[in-house]
NUNUBA-553162 format. One record per residue (C-alpha): residue number from 1; residue in one letter; chain; x, y, z. Coordinates in steps of 0.2 Angstrom, whole numbers, plus 5000, padded with zeros to 4 digits. Example, Ala and Ser with C-alpha at 12.3 -4.5 7.8 and 13.67 -1.06 7.14 Angstrom:
BEGIN
 lofi rodo mikol    X    Y    Z
    1    a     A 5062 4978 5039
    2    s     A 5068 4995 5036
//
This chain:
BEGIN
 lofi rodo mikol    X    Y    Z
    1    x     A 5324 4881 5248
    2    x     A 5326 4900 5247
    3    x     A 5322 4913 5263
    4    x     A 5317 4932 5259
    5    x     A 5330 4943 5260
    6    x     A 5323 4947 5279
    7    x     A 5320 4928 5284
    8    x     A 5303 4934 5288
    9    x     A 5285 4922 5282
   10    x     A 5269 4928 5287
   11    x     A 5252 4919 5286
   12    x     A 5235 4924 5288
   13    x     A 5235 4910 5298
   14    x     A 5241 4920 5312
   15    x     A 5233 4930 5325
   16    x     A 5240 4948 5328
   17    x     A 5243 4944 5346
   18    x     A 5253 4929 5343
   19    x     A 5266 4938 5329
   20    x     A 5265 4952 5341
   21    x     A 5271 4939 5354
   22    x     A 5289 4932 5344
   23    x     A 5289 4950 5332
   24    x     A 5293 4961 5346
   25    x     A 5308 4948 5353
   26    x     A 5324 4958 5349
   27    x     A 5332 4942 5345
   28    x     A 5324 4938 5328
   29    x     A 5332 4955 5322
   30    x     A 5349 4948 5330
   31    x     A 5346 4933 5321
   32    x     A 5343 4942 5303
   33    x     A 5356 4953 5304
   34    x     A 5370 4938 5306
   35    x     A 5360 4929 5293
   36    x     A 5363 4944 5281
   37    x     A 5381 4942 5286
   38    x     A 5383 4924 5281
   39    x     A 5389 4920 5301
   40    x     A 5377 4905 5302
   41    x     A 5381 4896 5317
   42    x     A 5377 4916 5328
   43    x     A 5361 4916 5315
   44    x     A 5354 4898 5318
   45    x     A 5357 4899 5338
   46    x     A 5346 4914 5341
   47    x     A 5332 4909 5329
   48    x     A 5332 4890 5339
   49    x     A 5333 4901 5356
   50    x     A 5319 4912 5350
   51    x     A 5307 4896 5344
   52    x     A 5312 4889 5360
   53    x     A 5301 4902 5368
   54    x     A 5290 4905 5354
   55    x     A 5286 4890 5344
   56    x     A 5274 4900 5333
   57    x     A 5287 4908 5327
   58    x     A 5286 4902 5309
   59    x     A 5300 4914 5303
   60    x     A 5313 4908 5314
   61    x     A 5306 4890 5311
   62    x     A 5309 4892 5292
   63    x     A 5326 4901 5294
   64    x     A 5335 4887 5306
   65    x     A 5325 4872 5291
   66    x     A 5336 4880 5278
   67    x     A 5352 4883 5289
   68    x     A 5348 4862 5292
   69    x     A 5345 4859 5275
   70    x     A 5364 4868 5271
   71    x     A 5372 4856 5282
   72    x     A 5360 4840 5273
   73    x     A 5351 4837 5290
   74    x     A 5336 4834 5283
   75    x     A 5329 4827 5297
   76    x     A 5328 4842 5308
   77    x     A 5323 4855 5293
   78    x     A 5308 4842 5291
   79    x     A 5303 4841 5309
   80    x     A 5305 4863 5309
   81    x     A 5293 4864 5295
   82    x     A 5281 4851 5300
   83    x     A 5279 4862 5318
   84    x     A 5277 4875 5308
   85    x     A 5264 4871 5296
   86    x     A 5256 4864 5312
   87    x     A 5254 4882 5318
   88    x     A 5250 4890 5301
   89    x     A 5240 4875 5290
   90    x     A 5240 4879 5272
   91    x     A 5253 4892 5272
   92    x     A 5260 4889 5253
   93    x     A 5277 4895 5256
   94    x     A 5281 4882 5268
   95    x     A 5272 4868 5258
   96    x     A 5284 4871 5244
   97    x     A 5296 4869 5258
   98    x     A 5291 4853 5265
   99    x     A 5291 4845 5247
  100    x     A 5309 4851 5243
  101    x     A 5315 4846 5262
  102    x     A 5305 4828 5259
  103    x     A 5311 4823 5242
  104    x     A 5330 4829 5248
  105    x     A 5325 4818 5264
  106    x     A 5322 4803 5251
  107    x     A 5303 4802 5255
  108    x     A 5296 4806 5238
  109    x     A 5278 4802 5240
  110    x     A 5277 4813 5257
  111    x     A 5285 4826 5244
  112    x     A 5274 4823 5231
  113    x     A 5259 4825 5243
  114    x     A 5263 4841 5248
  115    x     A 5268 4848 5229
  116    x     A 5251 4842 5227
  117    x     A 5241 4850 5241
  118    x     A 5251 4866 5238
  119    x     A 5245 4868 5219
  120    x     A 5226 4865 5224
  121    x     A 5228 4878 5239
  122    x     A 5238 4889 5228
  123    x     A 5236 4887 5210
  124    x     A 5245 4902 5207
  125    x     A 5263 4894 5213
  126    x     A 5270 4893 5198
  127    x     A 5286 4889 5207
  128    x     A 5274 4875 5218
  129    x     A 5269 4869 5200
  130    x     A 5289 4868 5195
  131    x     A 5293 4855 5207
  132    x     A 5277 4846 5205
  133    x     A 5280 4842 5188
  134    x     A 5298 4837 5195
  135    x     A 5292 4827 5208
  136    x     A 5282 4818 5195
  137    x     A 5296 4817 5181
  138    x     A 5308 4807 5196
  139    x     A 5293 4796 5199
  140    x     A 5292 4792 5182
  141    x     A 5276 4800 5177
  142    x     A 5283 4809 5159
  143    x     A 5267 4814 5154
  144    x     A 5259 4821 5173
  145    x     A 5276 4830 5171
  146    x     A 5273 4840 5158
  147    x     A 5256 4845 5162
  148    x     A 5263 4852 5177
  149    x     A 5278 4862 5169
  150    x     A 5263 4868 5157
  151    x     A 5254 4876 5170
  152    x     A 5270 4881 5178
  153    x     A 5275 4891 5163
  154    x     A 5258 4897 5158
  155    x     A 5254 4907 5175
  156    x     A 5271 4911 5178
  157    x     A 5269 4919 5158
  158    x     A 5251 4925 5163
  159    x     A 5259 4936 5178
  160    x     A 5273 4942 5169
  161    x     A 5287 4930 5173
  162    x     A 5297 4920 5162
  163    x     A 5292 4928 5147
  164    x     A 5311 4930 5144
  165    x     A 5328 4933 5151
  166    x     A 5323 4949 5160
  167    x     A 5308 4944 5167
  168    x     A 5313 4928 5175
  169    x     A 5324 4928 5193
  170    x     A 5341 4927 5189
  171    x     A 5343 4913 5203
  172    x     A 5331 4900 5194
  173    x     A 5335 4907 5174
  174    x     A 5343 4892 5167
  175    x     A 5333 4881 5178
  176    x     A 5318 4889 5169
  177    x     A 5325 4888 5152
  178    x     A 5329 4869 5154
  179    x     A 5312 4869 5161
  180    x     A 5301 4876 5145
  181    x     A 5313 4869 5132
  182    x     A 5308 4850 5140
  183    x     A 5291 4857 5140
  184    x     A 5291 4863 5124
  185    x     A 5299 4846 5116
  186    x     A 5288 4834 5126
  187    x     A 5274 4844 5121
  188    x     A 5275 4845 5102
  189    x     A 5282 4825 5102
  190    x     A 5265 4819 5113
  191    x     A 5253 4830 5101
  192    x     A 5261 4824 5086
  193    x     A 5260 4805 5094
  194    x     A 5240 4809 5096
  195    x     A 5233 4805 5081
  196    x     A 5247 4791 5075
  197    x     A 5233 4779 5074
  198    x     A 5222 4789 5061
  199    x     A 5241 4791 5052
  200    x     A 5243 4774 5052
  201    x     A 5229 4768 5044
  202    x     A 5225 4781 5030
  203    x     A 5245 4787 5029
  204    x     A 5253 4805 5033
  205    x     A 5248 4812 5016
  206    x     A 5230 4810 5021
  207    x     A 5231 4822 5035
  208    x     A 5242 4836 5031
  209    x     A 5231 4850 5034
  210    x     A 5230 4844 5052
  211    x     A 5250 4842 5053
  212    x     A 5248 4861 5047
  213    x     A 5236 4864 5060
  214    x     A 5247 4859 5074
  215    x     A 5263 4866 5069
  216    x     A 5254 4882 5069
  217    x     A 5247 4881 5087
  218    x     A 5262 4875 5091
  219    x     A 5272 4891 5085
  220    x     A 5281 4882 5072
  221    x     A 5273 4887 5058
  222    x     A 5264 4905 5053
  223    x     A 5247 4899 5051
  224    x     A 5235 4912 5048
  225    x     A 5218 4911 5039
  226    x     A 5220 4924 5024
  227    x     A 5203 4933 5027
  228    x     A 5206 4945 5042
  229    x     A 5190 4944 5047
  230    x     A 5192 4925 5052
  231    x     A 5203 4924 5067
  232    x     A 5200 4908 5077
  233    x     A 5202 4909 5094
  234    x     A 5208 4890 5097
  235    x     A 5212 4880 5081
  236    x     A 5213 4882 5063
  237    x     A 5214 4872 5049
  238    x     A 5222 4879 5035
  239    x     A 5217 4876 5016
  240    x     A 5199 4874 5018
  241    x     A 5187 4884 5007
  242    x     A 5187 4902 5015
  243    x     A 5169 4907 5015
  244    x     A 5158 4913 5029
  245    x     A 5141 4905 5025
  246    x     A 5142 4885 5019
  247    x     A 5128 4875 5010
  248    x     A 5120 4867 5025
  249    x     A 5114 4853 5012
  250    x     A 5132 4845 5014
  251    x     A 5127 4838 5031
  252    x     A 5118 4823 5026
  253    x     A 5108 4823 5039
  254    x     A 5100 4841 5034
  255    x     A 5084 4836 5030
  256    x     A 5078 4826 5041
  257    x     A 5083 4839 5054
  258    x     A 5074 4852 5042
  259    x     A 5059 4842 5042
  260    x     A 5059 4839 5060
  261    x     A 5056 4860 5063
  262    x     A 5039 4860 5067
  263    x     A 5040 4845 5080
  264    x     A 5055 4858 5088
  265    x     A 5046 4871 5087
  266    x     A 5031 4867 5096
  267    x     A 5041 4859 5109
  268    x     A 5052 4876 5111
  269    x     A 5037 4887 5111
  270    x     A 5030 4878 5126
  271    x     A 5047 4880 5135
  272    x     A 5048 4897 5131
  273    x     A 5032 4899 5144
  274    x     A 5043 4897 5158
  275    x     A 5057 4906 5159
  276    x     A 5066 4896 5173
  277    x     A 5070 4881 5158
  278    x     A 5083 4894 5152
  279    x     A 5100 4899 5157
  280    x     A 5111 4911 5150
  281    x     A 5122 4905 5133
  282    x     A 5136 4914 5142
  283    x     A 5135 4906 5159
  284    x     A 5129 4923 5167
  285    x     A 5119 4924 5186
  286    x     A 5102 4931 5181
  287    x     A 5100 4949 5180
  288    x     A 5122 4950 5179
  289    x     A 5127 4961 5165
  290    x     A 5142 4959 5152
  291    x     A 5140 4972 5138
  292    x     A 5157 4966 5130
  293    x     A 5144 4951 5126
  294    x     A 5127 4956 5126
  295    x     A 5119 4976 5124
  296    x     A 5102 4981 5118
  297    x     A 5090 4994 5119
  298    x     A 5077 4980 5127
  299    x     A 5074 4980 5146
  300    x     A 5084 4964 5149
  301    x     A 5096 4962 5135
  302    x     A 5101 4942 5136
  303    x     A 5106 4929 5125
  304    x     A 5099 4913 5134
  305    x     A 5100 4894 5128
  306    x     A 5089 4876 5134
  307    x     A 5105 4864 5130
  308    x     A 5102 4849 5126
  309    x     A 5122 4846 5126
  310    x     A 5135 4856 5132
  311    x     A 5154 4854 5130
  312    x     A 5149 4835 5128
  313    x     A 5139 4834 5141
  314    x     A 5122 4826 5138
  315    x     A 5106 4835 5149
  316    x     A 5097 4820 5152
  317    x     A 5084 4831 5158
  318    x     A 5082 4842 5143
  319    x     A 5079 4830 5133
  320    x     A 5066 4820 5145
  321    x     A 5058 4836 5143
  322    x     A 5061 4839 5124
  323    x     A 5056 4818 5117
  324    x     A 5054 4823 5099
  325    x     A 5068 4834 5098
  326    x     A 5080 4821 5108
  327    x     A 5074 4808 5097
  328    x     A 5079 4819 5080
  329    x     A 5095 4824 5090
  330    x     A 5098 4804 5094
  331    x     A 5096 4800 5075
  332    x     A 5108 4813 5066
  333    x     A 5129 4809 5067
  334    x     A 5134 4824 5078
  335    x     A 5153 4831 5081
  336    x     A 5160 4822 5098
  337    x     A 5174 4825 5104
  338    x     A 5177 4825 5125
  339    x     A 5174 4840 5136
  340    x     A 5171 4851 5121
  341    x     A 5157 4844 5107
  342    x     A 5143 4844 5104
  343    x     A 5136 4860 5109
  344    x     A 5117 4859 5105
  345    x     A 5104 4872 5112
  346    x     A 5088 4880 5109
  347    x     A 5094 4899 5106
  348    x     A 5086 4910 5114
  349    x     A 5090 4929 5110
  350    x     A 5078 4940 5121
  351    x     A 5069 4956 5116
  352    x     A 5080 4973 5110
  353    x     A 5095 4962 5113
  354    x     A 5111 4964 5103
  355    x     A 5126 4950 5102
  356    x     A 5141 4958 5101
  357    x     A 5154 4955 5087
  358    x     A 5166 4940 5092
  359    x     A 5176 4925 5085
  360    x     A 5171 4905 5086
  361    x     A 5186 4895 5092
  362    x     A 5190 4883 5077
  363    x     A 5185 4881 5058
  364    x     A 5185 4860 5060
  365    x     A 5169 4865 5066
  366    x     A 5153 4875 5057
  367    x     A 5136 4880 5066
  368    x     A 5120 4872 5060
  369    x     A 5106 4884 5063
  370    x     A 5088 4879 5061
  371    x     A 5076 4896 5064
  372    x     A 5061 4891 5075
  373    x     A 5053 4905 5080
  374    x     A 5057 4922 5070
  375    x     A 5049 4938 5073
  376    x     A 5053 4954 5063
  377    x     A 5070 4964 5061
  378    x     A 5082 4948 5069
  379    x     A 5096 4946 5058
  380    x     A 5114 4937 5060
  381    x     A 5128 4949 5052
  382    x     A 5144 4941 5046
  383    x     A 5153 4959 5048
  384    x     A 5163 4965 5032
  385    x     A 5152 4952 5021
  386    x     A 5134 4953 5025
  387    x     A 5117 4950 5037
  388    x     A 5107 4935 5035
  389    x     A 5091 4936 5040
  390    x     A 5083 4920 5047
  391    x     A 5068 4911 5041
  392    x     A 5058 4898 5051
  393    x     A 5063 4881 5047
  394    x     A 5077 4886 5034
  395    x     A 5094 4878 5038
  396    x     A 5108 4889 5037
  397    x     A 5126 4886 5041
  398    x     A 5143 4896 5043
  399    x     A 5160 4896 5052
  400    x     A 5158 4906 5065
  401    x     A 5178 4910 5067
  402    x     A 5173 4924 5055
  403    x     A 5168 4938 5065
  404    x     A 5150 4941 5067
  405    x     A 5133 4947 5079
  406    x     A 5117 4944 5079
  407    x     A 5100 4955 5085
  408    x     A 5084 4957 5092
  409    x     A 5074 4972 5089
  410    x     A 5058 4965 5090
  411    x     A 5049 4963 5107
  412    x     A 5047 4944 5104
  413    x     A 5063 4930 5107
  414    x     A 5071 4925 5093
  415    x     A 5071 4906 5095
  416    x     A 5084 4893 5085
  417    x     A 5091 4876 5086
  418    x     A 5110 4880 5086
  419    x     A 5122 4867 5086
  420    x     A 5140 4863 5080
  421    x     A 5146 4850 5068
  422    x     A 5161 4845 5057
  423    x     A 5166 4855 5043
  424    x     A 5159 4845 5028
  425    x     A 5175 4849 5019
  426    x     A 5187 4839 5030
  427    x     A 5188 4821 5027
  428    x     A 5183 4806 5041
  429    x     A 5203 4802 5043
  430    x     A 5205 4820 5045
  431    x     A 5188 4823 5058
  432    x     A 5196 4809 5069
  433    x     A 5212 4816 5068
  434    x     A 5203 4833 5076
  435    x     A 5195 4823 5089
  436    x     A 5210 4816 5096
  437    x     A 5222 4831 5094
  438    x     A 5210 4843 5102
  439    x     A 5206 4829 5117
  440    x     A 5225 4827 5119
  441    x     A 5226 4846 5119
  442    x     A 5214 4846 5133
  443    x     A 5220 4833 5142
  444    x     A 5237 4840 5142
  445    x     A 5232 4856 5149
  446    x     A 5222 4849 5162
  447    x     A 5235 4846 5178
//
């Protein structure tokens, strides 16, 4: 347990009148000054003298904890910290101080508790997130250990700390180092141990692109798609065939969903009369704006969508309200994999509406699209290789981690079916293999 150089904690928690109340006491800066010296006993006298007339005092409170703490009385730096989160609930600093105070007390699970309370009050601790993943580790949870030192070290990273020796508090440096090396070995050993089931039945030569795949996301291997225009966000797999648009007639299921259009396309039509069935692709509040993703010259540029699936997620609704397009949907072998596929919509690009050039997250995954409704001078542009324009009830298919945009410039939407599915070129060992990596990858990341 650390105190700031001036002993002093403040919390929101507290009212102006009651810091004004201990603040203005001449002890506390008697007590600091003998802390700053080192001359304890003078230091931790005042700060108990000064809580004994102003129990709100949560500096003083703190201060004497880690004086208590010095001497191993746990005991008594508990009970000073418990007050003192009883006059400023939720105050971070001094729930990563009761969880330090507790587990040194030999009261794990209270400790645990309070790591865990801290992190969902502040999930920007990354100190909190530290000795959570600590907290776990002793209590022999491995794996809920290194999802913790994850998010420790990713918003530490993502605010500019322990990106290397000079960003990281000489105090905690090799603490932290110990820290991302076990993070970085657990990692790569339970992402590697993911998939072992699909290795053991068709045998490590069967899924070496997907070994490739890893080691690249991993950092241990420079794994770059050779086409500069293809940069997935995510995931790639290397050594598949590096082309844009793909022959949507290596689905198998193609034509049936081809011969379906007209069923889809009535169904989407009627939809389209009410604009409340359709939300924004994007995830955008109505009338909210984000030109990096969407521009035009129309009067409400927007790229809506009527999902049918989301992330994985099934709309029951939708597809109560959709029967013959669920019922086509329910018939063809989609991509599944948790939290993340399939992703199934009707498409909806609205009037003088532009999509802005971006990157799809992996190439294990193409987009199937199947044009519904296609008025005049709408067209999909693969930038650097070429526009296609869409024609109603003509499948196409491409990898979208090649840049591209697509537009509007009629005053009619532009209505598709979109949805993902596996790249045809990777085998079934290797589309399971996928599944699981990218669902231990999630799970991993989720504390």
């Amino acid at each position: 347990m650390a105190v700031g150089k001036d002993g002093a904690v403040y919390t929101e928690a507290m009212t102006a009148a009651s810091k004004q109340s201990w603040n203005s006491d001449p002890r506390l800066a008697l007590a600091h000054a003998h802390a700053q010296r080192a001359e304890v006993l003078q230091a931790e006298l005042l700060y108990r003298a000064v809580l004994k007339d102003h129990s709100d005092c949560v500096p003083a409170a703190r201060a004497a904890a880690v004086f208590a703490v010095d001497r191993e009385d746990f005991d008594s730096a508990r009970q000073l910290l418990q007050a003192a989160a009883r006059v400023a609930p939720g105050e971070p600093t001094l729930l990563y101080d009761l969880a330090q105070v507790q587990w040194q007390a030999g009261a794990p699970e209270d400790a645990l508790t309070h790591a865990s309370a801290l992190v969902r009050l502040a999930p920007a601790h990354f100190l909190g997130w530290m000795l959570l993943g600590d907290l776990r580790e002793a209590a022999g949870d491995s794996h809920g250990a290194l999802r913790a030192w994850y998010q420790a070290v990713k918003r530490a990273q993502a605010s500019g700390h322990w990106l290397n020796r000079e960003s990281t508090d000489p105090v905690i440096l090799d603490v932290v180092m110990r820290h991302i090396e076990k993070l970085n070995q657990g990692q790569r050993e339970y992402l590697f141990r993911s998939f072992d089931e699909v290795r053991s039945q068709h045998g490590s030569g069967a899924l070496g692109r997907v070994d490739k795949a890893l080691r690249g996301y991993l950092g241990d291997l420079g794994v770059t798609p050779p086409d500069p225009r293809q940069r997935p966000k995510f995931l790639y797999i290397p050594d598949l065939p590096n082309q844009a648009f793909h022959d949507p007639r290596l689905q198998p299921w193609s034509e049936r969903l081809a011969a379906g259009w007209q069923d889809l396309r009535a169904e989407a039509v009627e939809l389209l009369g009410d604009h409340m069935n359709f939300e924004s692709f994007l995830g955008l509040k109505p009338g909210q704006p984000n030109a990096e993703y969407v521009a035009g010259s129309g009067p409400n540029p927007a790229w809506d969508a009527f999902f049918f699936y989301r992330r994985g997620k099934r709309f029951d609704a939708n597809h109560a309200r959709c029967p013959k397009t669920s019922a086509l949907l329910d018939s063809l072998t989609l991509c599944r994999v948790a939290n993340q596929a399939p992703e199934v919509c009707f498409s909806v690009i609205r009037p003088g509406s532009k999509i802005m050039p971006h990157h799809g997250v992996t190439n294990s995954r193409l987009v199937m699209h199947l044009p519904l409704v296609v008025p005049p001078h709408c067209a999909l542009n693969i930038v650097g290789i070429g526009e296609h324009h869409w024609r109603e009830g003509e499948l196409m298919m491409f990898d979208d981690t090649f840049q591209h945009e697509a537009w509007n410039n009629s005053e009619q939407s532009r209505v598709i079916l979109l949805m993902d599915c596996w790249n045809p070129h990777l085998s079934a060992a290797e589309q399971m293999a996928v599944k699981q990596l990218v669902e231990a990858i999630d799970t991993f990341e989720n504390a």
